[in-house]
C-alpha positions as CSV (number, residue, x, y, z in Angstrom):
1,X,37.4,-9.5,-98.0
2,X,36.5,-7.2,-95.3
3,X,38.9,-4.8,-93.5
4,X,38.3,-4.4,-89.5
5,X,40.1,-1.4,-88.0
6,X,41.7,-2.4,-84.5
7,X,40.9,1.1,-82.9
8,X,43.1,0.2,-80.0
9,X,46.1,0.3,-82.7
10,X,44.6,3.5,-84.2
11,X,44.1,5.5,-80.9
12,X,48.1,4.2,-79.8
13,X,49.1,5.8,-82.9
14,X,47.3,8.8,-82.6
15,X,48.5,9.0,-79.0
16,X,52.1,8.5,-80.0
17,X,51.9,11.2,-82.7
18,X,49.7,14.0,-80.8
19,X,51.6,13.2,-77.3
20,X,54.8,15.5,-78.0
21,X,53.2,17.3,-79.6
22,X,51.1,18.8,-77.3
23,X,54.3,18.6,-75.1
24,X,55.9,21.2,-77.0
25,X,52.9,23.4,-77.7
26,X,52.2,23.6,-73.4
27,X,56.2,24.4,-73.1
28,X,56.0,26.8,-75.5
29,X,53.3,28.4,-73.7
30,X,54.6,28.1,-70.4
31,X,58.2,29.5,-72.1
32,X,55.9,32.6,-73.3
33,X,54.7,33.2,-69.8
34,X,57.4,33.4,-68.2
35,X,59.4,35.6,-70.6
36,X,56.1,38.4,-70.5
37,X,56.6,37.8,-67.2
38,X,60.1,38.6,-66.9
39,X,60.0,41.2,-69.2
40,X,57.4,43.2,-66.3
41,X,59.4,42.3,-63.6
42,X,63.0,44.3,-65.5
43,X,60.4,47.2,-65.6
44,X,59.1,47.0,-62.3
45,X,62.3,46.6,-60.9
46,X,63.6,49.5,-62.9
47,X,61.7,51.8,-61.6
48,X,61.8,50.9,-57.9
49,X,65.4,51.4,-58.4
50,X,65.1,54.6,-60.0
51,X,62.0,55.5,-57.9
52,X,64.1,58.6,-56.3
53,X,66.2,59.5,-59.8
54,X,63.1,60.5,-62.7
55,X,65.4,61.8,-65.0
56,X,67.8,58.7,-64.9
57,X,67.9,57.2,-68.4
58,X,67.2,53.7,-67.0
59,X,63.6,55.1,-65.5
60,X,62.7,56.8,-68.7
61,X,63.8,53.5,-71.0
62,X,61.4,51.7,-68.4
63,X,58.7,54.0,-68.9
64,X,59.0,53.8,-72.3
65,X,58.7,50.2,-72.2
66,X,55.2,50.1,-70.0
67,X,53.1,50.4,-72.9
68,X,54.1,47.6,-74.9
69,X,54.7,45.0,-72.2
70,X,51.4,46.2,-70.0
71,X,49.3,46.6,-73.1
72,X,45.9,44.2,-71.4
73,X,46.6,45.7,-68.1
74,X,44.1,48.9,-68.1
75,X,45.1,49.8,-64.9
76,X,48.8,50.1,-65.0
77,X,48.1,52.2,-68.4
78,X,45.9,54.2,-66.8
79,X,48.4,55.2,-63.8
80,X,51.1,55.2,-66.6
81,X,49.2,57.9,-69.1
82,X,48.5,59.6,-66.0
83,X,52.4,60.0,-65.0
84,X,53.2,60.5,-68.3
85,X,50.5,63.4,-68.4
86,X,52.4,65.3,-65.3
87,X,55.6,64.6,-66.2
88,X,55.1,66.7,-69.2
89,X,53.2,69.6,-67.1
90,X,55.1,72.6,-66.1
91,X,55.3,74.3,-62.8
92,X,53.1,77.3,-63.1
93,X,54.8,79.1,-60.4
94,X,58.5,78.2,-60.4
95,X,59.3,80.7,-57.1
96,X,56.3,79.6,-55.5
97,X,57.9,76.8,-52.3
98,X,54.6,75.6,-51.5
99,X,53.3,75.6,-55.8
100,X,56.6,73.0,-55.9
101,X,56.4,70.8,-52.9
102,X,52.7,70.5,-54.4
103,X,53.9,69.7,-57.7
104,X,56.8,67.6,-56.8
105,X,54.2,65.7,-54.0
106,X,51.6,65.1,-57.0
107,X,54.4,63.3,-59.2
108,X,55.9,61.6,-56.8
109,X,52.0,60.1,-55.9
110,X,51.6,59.2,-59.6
111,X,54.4,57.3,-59.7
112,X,53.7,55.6,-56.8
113,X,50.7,55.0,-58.0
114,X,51.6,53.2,-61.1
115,X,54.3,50.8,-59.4
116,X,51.8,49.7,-57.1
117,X,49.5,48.7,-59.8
118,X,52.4,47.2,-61.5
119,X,53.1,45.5,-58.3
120,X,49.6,44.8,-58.3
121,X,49.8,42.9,-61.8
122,X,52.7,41.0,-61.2
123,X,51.1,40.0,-57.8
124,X,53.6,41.2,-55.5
125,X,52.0,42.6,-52.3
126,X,53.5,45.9,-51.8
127,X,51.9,48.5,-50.2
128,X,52.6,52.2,-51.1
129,X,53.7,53.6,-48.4
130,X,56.6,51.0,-48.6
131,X,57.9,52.4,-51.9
132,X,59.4,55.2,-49.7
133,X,57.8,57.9,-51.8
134,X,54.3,59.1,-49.8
């Protein structure tokens, strides 16, 4: 007694299994996506918002928060390490007008600079000088 396989059968059942779930794998995915995706956005939304107010607790949480939801994006952690890195300088001449508007210009670049490349990541087309800063 010989078996025969009736591959058409086989390849339905296969289809019936593997069909959904494949389905829920590319939802999954496409869920994921969008979640790291609205995750950036609450950042860079953030800190447009608190552009003009650096010490404002929702700017720092947002900052805070760059690292770990931009961690494949060189370029935003560049500008980010970069803000970071003047934020923590201190004026060298407090008394000095021209040393602050320097200082205050330079940070207020560097910030710039890393929304735009947030921007830039999230592909919104936003050009600096819009942010109202520079």
């Amino acid at each position: 007694m010989t078996l025969s396989v009736d591959w058409m059968a086989v390849a339905t059942a296969a289809a019936a299994v593997a069909g959904p779930l494949i389905a829920i794998w590319v939802t999954r995915m496409s869920d994921g996506r969008r979640e790291v995706t609205s995750r950036r956005m609450e950042i860079f939304r953030t800190l447009m918002r608190t552009r003009r107010m650096p010490i404002h607790y929702d700017h720092v949480a947002a900052l805070n928060l760059v690292e770990i939801e931009f961690s494949g994006c060189q370029t935003v952690i560049a500008a980010w390490r970069e803000y970071l890195r003047n934020l923590s300088e201190r004026l060298s001449e407090p008394n000095d007008f021209d040393a602050r508007t320097a200082f205050s210009k330079r940070r207020e670049a560097l910030l710039t600079k890393l929304i735009h490349e947030i921007a830039l990541t999230l592909n919104r087309l936003l050009k600096k000088s819009a942010l109202g800063l520079i």
